[in-house]
PADREN-989633 format. One record per residue: x, y, z of N, C-alpha, C in turn; residue in one letter. Coordinates in Angstrom, 1 decimal. Layout:
BEGIN
(rec (X, Y, Z), (X, Y, Z), (X, Y, Z), A) ...
END
This chain:
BEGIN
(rec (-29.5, -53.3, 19.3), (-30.5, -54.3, 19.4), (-29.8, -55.7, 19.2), X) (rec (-30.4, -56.7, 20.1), (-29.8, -58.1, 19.6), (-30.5, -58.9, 19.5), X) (rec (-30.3, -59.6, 18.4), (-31.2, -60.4, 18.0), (-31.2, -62.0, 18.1), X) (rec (-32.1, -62.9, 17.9), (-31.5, -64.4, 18.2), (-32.1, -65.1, 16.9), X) (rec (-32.1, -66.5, 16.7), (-32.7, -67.6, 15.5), (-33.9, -67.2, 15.8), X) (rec (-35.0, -66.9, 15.4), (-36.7, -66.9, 15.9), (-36.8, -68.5, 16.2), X) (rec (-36.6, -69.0, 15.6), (-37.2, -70.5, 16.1), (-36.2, -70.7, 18.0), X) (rec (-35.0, -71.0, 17.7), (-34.0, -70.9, 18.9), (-34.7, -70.3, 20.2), X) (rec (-35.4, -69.1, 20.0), (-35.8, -68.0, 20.4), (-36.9, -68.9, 21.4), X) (rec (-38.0, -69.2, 20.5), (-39.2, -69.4, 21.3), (-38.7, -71.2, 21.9), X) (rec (-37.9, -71.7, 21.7), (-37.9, -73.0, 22.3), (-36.8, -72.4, 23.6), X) (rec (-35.8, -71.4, 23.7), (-35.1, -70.9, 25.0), (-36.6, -70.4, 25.9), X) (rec (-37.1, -69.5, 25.4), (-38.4, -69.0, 25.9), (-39.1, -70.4, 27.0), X) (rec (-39.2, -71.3, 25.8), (-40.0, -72.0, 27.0), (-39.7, -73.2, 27.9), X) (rec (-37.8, -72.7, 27.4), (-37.0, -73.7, 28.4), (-36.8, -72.9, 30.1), X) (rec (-36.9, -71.1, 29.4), (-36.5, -70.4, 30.8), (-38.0, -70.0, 31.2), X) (rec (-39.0, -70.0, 30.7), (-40.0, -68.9, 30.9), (-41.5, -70.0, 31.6), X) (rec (-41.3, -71.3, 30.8), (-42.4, -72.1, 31.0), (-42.1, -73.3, 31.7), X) (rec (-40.7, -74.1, 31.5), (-40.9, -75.2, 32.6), (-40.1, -74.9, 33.9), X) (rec (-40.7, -75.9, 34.7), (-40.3, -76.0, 36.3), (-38.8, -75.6, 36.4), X) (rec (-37.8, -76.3, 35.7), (-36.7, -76.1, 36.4), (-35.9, -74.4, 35.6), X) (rec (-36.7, -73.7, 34.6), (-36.7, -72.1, 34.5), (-36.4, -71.4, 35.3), X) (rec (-36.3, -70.3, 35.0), (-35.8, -69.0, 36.2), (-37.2, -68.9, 36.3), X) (rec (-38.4, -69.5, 36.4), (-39.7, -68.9, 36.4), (-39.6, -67.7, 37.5), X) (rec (-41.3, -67.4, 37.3), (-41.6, -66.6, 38.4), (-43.4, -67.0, 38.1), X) (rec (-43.8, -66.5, 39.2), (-45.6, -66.8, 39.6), (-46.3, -66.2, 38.3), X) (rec (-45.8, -65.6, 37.8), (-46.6, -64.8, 36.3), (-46.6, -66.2, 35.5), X) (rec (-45.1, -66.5, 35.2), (-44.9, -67.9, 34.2), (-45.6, -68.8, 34.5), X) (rec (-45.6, -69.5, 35.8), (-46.5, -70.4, 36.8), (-47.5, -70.3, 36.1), X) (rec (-48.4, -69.2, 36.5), (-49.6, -69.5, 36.1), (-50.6, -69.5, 34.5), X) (rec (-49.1, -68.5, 33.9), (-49.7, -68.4, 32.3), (-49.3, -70.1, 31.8), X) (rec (-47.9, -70.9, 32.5), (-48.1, -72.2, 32.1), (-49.4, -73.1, 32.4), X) (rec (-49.4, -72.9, 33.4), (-50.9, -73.6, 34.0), (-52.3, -73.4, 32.7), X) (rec (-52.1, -72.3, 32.8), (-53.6, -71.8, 31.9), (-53.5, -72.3, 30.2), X) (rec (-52.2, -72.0, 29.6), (-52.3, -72.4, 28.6), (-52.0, -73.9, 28.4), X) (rec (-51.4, -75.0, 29.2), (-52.0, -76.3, 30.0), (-53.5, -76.5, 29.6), X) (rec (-54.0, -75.8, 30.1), (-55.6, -76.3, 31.1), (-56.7, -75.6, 29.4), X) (rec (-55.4, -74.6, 28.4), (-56.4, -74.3, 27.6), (-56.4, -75.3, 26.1), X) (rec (-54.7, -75.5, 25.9), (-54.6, -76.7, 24.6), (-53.8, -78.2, 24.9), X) (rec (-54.1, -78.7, 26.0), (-54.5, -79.6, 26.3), (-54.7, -81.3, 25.5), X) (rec (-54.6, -81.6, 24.5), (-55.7, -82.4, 24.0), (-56.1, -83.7, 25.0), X) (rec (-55.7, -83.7, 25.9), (-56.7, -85.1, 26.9), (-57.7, -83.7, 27.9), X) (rec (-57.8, -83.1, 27.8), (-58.5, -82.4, 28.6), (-60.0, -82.4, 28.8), X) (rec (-60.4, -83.2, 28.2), (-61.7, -83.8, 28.1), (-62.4, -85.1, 28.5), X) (rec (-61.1, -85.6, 29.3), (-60.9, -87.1, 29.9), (-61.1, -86.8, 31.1), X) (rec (-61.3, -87.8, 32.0), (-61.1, -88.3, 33.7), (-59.8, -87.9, 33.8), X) (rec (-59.2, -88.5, 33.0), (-57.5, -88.6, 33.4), (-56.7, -87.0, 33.1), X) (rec (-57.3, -86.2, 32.8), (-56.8, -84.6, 32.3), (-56.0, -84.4, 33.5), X) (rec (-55.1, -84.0, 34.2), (-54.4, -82.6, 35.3), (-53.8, -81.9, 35.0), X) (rec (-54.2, -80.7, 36.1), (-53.8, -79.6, 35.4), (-52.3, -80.1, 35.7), X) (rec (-51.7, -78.9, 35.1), (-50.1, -78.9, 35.0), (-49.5, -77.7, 34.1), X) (rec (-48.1, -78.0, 34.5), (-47.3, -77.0, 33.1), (-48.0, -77.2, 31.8), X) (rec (-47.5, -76.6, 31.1), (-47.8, -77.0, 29.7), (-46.5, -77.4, 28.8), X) (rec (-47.0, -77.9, 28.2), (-45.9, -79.1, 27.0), (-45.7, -78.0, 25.7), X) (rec (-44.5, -78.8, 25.6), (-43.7, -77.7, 24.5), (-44.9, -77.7, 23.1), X) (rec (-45.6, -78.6, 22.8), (-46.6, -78.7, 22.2), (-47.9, -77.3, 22.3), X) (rec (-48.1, -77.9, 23.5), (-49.3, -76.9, 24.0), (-48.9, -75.2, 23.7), X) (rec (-47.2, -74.8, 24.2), (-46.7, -73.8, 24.0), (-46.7, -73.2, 22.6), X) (rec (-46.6, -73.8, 22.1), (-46.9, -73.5, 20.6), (-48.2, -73.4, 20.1), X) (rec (-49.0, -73.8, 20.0), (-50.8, -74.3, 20.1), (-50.9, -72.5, 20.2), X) (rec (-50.5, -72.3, 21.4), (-50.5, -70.9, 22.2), (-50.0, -69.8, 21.9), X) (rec (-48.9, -70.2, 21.0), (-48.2, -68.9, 19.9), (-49.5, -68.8, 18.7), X) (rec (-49.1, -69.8, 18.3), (-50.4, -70.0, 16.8), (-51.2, -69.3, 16.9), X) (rec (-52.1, -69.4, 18.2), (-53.4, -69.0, 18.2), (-53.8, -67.8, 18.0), X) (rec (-52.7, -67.0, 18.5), (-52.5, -65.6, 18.6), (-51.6, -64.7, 18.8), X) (rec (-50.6, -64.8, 17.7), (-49.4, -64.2, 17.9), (-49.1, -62.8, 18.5), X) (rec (-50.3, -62.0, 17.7), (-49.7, -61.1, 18.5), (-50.3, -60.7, 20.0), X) (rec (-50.8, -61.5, 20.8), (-50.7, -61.2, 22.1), (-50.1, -62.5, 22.7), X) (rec (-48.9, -62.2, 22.6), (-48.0, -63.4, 23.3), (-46.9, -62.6, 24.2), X) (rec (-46.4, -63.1, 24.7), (-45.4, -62.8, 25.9), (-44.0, -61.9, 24.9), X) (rec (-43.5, -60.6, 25.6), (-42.1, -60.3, 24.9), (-41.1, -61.1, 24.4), X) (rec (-40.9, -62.2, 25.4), (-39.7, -62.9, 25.6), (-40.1, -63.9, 24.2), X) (rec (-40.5, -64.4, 23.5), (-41.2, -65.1, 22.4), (-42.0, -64.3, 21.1), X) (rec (-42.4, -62.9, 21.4), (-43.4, -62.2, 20.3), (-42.1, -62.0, 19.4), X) (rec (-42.5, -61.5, 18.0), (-42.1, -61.1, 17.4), (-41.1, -59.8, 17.4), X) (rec (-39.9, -59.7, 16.9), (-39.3, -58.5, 17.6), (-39.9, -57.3, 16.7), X) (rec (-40.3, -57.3, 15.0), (-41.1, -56.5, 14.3), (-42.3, -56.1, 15.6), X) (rec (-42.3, -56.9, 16.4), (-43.7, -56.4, 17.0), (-43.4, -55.3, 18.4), X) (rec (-42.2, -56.0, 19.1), (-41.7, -55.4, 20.1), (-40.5, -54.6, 20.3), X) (rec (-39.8, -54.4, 18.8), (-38.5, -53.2, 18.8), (-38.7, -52.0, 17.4), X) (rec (-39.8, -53.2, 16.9), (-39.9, -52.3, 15.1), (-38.7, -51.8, 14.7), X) (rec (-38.0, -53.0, 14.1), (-36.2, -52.4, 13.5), (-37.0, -51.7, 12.3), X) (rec (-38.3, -52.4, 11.4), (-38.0, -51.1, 10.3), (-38.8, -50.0, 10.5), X) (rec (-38.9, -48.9, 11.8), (-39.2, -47.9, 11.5), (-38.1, -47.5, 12.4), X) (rec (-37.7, -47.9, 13.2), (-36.3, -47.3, 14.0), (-35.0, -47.7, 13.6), X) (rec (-34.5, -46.7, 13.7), (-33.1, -46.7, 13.0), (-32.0, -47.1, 13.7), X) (rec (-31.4, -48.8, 14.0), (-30.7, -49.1, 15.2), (-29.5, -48.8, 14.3), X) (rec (-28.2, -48.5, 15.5), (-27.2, -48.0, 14.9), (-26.4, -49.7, 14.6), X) (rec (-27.2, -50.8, 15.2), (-26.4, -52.2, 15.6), (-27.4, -52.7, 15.5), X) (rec (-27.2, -54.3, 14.9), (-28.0, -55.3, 15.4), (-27.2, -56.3, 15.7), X) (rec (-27.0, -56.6, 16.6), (-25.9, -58.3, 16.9), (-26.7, -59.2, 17.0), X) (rec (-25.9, -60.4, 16.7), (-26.7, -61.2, 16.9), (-25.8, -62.0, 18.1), X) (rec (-26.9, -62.9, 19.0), (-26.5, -64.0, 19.8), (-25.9, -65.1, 19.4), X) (rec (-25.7, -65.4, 18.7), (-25.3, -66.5, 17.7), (-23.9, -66.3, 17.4), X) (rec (-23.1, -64.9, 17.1), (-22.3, -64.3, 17.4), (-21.7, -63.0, 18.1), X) (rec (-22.3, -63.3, 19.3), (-22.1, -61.8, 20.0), (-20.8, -61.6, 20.5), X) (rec (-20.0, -63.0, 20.3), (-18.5, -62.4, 20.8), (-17.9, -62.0, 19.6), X) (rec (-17.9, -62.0, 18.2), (-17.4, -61.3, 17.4), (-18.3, -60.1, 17.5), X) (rec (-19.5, -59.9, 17.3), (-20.3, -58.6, 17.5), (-19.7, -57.7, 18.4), X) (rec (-19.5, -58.0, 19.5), (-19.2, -57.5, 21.0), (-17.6, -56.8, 20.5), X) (rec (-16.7, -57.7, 19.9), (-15.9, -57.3, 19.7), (-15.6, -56.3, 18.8), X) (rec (-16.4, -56.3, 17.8), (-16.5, -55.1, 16.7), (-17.0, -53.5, 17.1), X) (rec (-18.2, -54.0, 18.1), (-18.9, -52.5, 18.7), (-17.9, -52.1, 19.4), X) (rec (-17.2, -52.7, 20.8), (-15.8, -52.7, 21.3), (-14.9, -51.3, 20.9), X) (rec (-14.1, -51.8, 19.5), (-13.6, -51.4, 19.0), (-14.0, -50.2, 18.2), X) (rec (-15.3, -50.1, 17.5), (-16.0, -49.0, 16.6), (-16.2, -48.1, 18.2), X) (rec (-16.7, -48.5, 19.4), (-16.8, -47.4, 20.3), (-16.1, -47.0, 21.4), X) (rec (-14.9, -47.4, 21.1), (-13.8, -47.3, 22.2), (-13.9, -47.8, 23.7), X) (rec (-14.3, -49.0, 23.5), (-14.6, -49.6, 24.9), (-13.8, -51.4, 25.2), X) (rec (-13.6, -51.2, 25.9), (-12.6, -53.1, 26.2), (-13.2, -53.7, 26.3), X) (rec (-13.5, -54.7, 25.2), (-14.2, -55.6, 25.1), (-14.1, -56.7, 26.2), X) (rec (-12.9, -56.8, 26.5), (-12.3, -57.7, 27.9), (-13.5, -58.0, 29.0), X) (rec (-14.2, -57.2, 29.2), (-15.1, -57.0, 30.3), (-15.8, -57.7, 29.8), X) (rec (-16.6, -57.7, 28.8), (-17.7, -59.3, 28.3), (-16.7, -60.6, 27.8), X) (rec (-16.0, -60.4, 27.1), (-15.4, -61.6, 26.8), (-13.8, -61.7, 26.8), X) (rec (-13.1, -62.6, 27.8), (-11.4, -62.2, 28.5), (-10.8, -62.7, 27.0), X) (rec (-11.3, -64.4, 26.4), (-10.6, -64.2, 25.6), (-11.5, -65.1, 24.7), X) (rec (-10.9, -65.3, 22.7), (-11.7, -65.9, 21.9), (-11.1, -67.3, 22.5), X) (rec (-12.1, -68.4, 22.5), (-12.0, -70.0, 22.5), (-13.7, -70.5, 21.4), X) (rec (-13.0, -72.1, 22.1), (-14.1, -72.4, 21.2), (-15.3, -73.2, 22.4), X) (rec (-14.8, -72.4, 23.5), (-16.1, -72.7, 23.9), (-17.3, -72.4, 23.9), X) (rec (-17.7, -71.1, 23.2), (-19.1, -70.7, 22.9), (-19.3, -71.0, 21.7), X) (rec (-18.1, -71.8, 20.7), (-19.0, -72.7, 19.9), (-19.7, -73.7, 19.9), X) (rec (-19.1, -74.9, 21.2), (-19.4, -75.9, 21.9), (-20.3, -75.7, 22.9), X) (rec (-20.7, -74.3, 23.0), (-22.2, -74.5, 23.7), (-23.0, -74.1, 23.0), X) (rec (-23.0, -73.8, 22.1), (-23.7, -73.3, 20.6), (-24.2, -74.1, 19.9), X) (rec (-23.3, -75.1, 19.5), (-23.7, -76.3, 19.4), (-24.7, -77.4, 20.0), X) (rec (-23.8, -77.3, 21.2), (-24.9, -78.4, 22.3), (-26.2, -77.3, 22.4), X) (rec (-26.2, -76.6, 22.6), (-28.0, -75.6, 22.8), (-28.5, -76.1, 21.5), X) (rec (-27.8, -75.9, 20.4), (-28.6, -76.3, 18.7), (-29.6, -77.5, 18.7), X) (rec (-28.6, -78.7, 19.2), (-29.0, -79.9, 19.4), (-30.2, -80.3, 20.2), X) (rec (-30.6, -79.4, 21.4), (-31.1, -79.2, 22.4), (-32.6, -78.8, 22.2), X) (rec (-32.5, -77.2, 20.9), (-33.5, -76.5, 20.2), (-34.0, -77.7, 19.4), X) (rec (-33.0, -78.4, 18.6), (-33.8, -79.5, 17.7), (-34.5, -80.2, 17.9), X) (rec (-34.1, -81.0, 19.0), (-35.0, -82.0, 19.9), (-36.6, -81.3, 20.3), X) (rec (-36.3, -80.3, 20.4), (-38.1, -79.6, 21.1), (-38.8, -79.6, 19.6), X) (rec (-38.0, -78.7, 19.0), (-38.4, -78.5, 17.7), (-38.9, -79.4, 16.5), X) (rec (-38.1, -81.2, 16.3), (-38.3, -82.1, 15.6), (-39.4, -82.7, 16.6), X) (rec (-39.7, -82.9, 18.0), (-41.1, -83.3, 18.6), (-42.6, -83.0, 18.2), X) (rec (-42.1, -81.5, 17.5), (-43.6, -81.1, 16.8), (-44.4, -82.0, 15.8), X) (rec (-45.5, -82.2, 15.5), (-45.6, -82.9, 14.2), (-45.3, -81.8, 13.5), X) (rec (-45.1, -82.2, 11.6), (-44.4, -81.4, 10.9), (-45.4, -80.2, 10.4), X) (rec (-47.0, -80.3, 10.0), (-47.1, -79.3, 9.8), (-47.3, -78.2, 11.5), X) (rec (-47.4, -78.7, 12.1), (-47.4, -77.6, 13.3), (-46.0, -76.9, 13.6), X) (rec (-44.4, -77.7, 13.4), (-43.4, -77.0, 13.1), (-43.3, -75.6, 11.8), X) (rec (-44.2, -76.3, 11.0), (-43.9, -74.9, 9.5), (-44.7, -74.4, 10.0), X) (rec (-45.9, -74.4, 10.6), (-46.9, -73.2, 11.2), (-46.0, -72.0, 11.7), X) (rec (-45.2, -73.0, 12.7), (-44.3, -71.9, 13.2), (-43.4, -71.6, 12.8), X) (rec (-42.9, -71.7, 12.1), (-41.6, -71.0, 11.4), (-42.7, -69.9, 10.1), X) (rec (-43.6, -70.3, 9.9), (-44.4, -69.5, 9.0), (-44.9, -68.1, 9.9), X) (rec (-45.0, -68.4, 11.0), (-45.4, -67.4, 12.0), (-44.0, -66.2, 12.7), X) (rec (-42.8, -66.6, 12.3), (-41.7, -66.0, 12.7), (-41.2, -65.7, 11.1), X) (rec (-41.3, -66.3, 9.8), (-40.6, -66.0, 8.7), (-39.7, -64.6, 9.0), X) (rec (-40.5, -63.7, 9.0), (-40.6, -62.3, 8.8), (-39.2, -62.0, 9.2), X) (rec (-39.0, -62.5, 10.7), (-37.8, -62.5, 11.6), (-36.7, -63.3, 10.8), X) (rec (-36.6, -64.2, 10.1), (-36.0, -64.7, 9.4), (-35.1, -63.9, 8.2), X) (rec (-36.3, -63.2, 7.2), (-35.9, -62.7, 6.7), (-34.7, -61.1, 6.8), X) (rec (-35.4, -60.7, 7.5), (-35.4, -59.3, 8.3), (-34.0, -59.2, 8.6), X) (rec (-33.2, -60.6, 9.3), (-32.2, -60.6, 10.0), (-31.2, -61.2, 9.3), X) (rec (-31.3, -61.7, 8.5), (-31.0, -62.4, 7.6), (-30.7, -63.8, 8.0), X) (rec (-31.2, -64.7, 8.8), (-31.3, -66.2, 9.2), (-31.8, -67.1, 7.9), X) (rec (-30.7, -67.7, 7.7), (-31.5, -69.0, 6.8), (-32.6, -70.1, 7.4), X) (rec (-33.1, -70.8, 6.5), (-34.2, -71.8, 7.2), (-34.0, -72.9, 7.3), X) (rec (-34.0, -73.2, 8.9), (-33.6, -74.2, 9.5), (-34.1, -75.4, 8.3), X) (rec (-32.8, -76.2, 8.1), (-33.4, -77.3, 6.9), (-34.2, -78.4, 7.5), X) (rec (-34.3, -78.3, 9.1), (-35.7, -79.6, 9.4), (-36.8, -79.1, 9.3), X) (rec (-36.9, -77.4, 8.7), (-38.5, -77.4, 8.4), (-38.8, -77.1, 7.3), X) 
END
């Protein structure tokens, strides 16, 4: 199993899953449209159009009802259940080229094929993504950010991720 930041998590989600320039597909299209058209707040004006939805709205949309939310964003307690299955691994994304390298080695396979060699360029895009997540993430007002981090804790703990100190 591999795991990512829960917060990280849902703001990649709705960099790849919800806006235009995404790997979308017509499913995303239109669940963005709808949850658009459903948390909204001018949507009661002349001036309302439909549209994608705002990283705002995207959220609104987790809140409301976490557990029917999309794989790529739900909780992984909800869609792997690490504590009733017994994974022999959990890596994490955050370091999957040491991870990658360790399973590698514990299962007799060349790590070469995912990663030729260690640099510091997947720190430097690790970095720039961080900065990237924070910007979506510091947009929130503040109690609707702890909403969400209150709604992923679990994941936090679980994996053992510390909490992000802007919430």
């Amino acid at each position: 199993m591999t795991v990512r930041e829960p917060l990280e998590r849902v703001v990649s989600a709705y960099i790849d899953k919800i806006l235009p320039e995404g790997s979308v597909t017509e499913y995303y299209i239109t669940l963005s449209e709808k949850i658009h058209a459903e948390f909204a707040k001018s949507k009661n004006t002349e001036y309302f159009q439909p549209g994608r939805a705002s990283f705002e709205e995207f959220v609104d949309s987790i809140l409301s009802n976490p557990k029917q939310v999309d794989a790529h964003w739900r909780s992984y307690s909800d869609i792997c259940d690490p504590c009733h299955i017994q994974y022999d691994y959990i890596a994490k994304l955050e370091t999957i080229a040491l991870d990658s390298e360790y399973l590698g080695k514990k299962l007799g396979i060349n790590n070469n094929l995912l990663f030729k060699e260690k640099s510091n360029s997947w720190e430097s895009l690790g970095h720039k993504w961080k900065n990237k997540y924070r910007t979506y993430l510091n947009s929130l007002p503040a109690k609707k950010l702890h909403a969400l981090y209150e709604a992923y804790w679990e994941q936090y703990k679980l994996f053992n991720y510390s909490t992000p100190s802007f919430v």
